[in-house]
N, C-alpha and C positions, 0 to 999 in steps of 0.2 A: 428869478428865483424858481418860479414854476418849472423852465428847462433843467434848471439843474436836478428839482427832486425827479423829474421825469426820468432825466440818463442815470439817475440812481437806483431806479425799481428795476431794471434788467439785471445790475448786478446784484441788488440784492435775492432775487429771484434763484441766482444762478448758486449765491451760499446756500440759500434753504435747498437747493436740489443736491447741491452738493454735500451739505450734510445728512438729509436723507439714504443719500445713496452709500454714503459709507458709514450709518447705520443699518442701514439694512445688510449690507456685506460681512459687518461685524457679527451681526445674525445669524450668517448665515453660515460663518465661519467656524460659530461657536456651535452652529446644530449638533455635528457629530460627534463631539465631546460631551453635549449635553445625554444626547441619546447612549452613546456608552455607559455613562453613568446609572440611569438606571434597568438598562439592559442587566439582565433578563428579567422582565415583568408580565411572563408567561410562561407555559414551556416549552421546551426545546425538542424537537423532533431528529432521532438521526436515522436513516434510510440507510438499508441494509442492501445489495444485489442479491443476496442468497437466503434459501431457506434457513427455520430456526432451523437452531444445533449443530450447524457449522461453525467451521472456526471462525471467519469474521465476524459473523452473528455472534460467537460466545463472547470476542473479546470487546464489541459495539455493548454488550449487553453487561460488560462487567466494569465500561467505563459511567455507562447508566447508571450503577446503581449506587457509583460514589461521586459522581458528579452536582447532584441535588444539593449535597452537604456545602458545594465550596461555591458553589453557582446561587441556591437559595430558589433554585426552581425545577420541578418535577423533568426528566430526560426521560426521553421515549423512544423505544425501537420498532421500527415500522421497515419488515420486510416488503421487497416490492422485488420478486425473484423474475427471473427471465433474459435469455440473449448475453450470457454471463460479466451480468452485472450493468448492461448499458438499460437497462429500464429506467431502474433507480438510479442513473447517470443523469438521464433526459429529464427526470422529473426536477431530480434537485438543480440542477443547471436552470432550468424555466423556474425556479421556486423564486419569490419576493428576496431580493439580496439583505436580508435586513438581522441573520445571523439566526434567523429560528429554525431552518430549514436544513440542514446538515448529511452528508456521505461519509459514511465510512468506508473508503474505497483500499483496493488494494494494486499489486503489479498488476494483475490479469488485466484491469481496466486499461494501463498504459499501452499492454499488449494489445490489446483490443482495435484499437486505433492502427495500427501498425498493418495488421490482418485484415484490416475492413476498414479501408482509407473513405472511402464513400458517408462513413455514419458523421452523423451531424456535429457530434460529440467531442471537444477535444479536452483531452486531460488536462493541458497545459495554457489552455485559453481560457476554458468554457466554467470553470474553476478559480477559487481563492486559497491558496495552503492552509490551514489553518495548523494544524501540531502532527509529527511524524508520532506513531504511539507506538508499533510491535512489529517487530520483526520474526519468521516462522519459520526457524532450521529444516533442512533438506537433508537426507540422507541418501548414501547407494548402497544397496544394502544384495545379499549373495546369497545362495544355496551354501550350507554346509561343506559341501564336494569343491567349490571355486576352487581355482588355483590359486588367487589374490586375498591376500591378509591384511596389507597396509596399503594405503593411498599408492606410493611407490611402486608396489608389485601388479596395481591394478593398472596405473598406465603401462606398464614394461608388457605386461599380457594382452591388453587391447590391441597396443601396436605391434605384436608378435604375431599377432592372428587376424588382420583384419578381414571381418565378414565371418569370424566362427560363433560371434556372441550377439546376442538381440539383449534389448534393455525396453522395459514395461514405464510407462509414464501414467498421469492422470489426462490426456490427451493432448492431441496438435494444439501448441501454440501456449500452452502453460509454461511457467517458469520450469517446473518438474522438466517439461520435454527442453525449454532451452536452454535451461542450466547443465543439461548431459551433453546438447551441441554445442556447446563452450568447451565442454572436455575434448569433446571430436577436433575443434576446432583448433584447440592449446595443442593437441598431440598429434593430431592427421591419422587418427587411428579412425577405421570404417566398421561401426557399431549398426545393425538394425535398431530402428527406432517402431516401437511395437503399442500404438495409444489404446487406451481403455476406455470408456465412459464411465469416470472419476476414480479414485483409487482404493475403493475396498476390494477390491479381487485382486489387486495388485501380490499385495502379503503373501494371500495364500498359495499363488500360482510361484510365486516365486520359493515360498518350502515345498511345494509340489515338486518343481522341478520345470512348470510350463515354460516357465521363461529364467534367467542364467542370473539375469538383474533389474534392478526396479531402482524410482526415486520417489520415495515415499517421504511421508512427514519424519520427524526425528522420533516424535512421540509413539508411532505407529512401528518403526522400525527397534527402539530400543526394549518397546512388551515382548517381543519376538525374539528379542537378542537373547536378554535376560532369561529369558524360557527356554536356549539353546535352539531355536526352530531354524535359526536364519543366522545369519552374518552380517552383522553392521560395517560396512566397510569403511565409510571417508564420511564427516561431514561437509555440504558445499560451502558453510561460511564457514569465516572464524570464532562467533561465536565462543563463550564458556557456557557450556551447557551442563546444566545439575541432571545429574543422573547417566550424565555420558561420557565421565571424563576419560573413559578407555578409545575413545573413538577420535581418531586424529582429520583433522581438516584436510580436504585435498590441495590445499595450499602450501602442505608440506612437498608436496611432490610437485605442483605448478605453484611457484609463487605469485601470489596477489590474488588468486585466484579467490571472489567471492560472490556467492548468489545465495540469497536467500528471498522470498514473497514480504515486499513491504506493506505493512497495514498504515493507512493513516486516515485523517482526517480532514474533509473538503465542504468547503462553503459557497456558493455561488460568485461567479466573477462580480464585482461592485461592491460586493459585501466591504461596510467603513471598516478602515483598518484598525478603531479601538475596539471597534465590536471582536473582530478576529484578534487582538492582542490579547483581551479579555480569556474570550475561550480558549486560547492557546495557555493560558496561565495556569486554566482548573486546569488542562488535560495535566499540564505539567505535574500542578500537586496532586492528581489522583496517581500518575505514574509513582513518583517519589514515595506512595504510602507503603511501609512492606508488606502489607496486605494483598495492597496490588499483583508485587512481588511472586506473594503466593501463589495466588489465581491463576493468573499468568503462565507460570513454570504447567502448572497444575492442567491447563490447556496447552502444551506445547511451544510456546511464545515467550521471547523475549521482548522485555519495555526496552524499547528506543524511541525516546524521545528527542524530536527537531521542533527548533523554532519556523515559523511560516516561512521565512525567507530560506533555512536551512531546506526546507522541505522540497519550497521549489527548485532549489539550486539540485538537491536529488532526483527530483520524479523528472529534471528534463536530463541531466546524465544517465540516468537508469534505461528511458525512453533510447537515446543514441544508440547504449550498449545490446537493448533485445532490439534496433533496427539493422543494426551494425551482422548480429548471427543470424536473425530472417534473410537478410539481403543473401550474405555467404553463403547459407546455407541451403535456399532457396524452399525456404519454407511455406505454404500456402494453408488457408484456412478449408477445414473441411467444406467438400461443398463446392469451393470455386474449381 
């Protein structure tokens, strides 16, 4: 009798471990459902690359201020400016993945990477998608005197003359400058590429006369139009844009043709994916508000909203296509 209850304690032993352990699994399982739930039980910080009163700064700060309402917790923007945008890259990539820590990054940063293979940083690893939110029409925009009126007359005259026209960007390696070596590219016409340090002198030099063409924001180019100073020529996407419905996409003249600077929004790699489903939700219903709507137009920007997965399936397409014109084109980072 003794032997038997003896052979009997190892397996009894061996239930209690094994029910322990898929107790505790059940636990464990159930954490990150737990923790979404009452996420957010502080506030929320989103990390800027750029000075206030930029455009990403204005649109991080205009998701901030309707986000509290559907969230239930205070959104905070915390510029952290420098090395265009990879500071506040490093910081939120190193931040606790636990959804309090947030980027609002934009293309530049994809770029960045591309330019400067070396940096630690990668958009597509070092990151979580969380919601695509705005997109920021481009324009090419002319002197008065141009020869070119419509998309159409503007490739026919580039490639008529190649090497008689320079075109003004907000410098090496921004969507601005690779979005016109796209054009270059789609046509084989040979354009000077002429960079700035950023684009408020772009406008003026371009009513001067300093330079023949520019690719300036939509917003910047249609005060100008409006006022008779300059010529709105092509927009780079396709976009419907209020306030510019006279301004035809260069897509009319290159089909498919579209480039616009994408804004979105990034959470650290690990971040649980209710945590990110969660926040991808507000962004949504803060886009959806036509309030939004307004602000938005009101800074230059269109609401495009993507879901996390949408996002990523873009920011690594997007990534191919400015590796695709650097390689071609043989673009290099000022400096190297």
């Amino acid at each position: 009798m003794k032997d038997r209850r003896d052979a009997a304690r190892p397996s009894r032993r061996h239930a209690v471990r094994t029910a322990w352990a898929l107790g505790l699994a059940g636990l464990l399982a159930a954490a990150p459902a737990a923790w979404a739930q009452k996420f957010p039980d502080k506030p929320i910080r989103i990390v800027v690359g750029y000075s206030a009163g930029g455009g990403v700064d204005a649109v991080a700060r205009m998701l901030s201020a309707r986000l509290p309402a559907v969230l239930g917790q205070q959104v905070l923007v915390e510029n952290r400016t420098g090395a265009t945008g990879l500071i506040a890259a490093d910081l939120v990539a190193k931040a606790p993945p636990d959804g309090y820590t947030l980027m609002m990054g934009d293309s530049a940063l994809l770029i960045a990477k591309l330019l400067q293979p070396k940096i630690a940083i990668d958009p597509l690893t070092s990151f979580k998608p969380v919601a695509g939110a705005f997109v920021s029409p481009l324009m090419i925009v002319a002197g008065n005197d141009f020869p070119a009126k419509t998309p159409a007359e503007l490739v026919k005259e580039l490639k008529a003359h190649p090497g008689r026209y320079s075109y003004a960007s907000s410098g090496v390696g921004t969507v601005q400058h690779l979005g016109f070596e796209m054009l270059k590219q789609s046509t084989g016409a040979f354009v000077v590429h002429v960079p700035y340090r950023g684009a408020a002198q772009i406008v003026p030099d371009v009513v001067g006369g300093q330079v023949p063409l520019g690719v300036v924001s939509a917003t910047a180019a249609m005060a100008q139009s409006k006022a008779g100073k300059l010529r709105a020529l092509a927009l780079l996407n396709n976009a419907k844009l209020e306030g510019a419905e006279s301004v035809a996409p260069l897509a009319e003249a290159l089909p498919g043709f579209d480039v616009a600077p994408r804004i979105f929004l990034l959470a650290p790699a690990g971040t649980p994916n209710d945590v990110v489903d969660k926040l991808s939700a507000a962004v949504k219903t803060v886009l959806d508000m036509p309030e939004t709507g307004t602000a938005a137009a009101a800074q230059g920007t269109l609401r495009a909203y993507a879901t996390p997965a949408q996002l990523g399936k873009d920011m690594a397409e997007e990534t191919t296509r400015w590796k695709r014109i650097i390689t071609d084109q043989r673009i290099v980072a000022e400096g190297n």
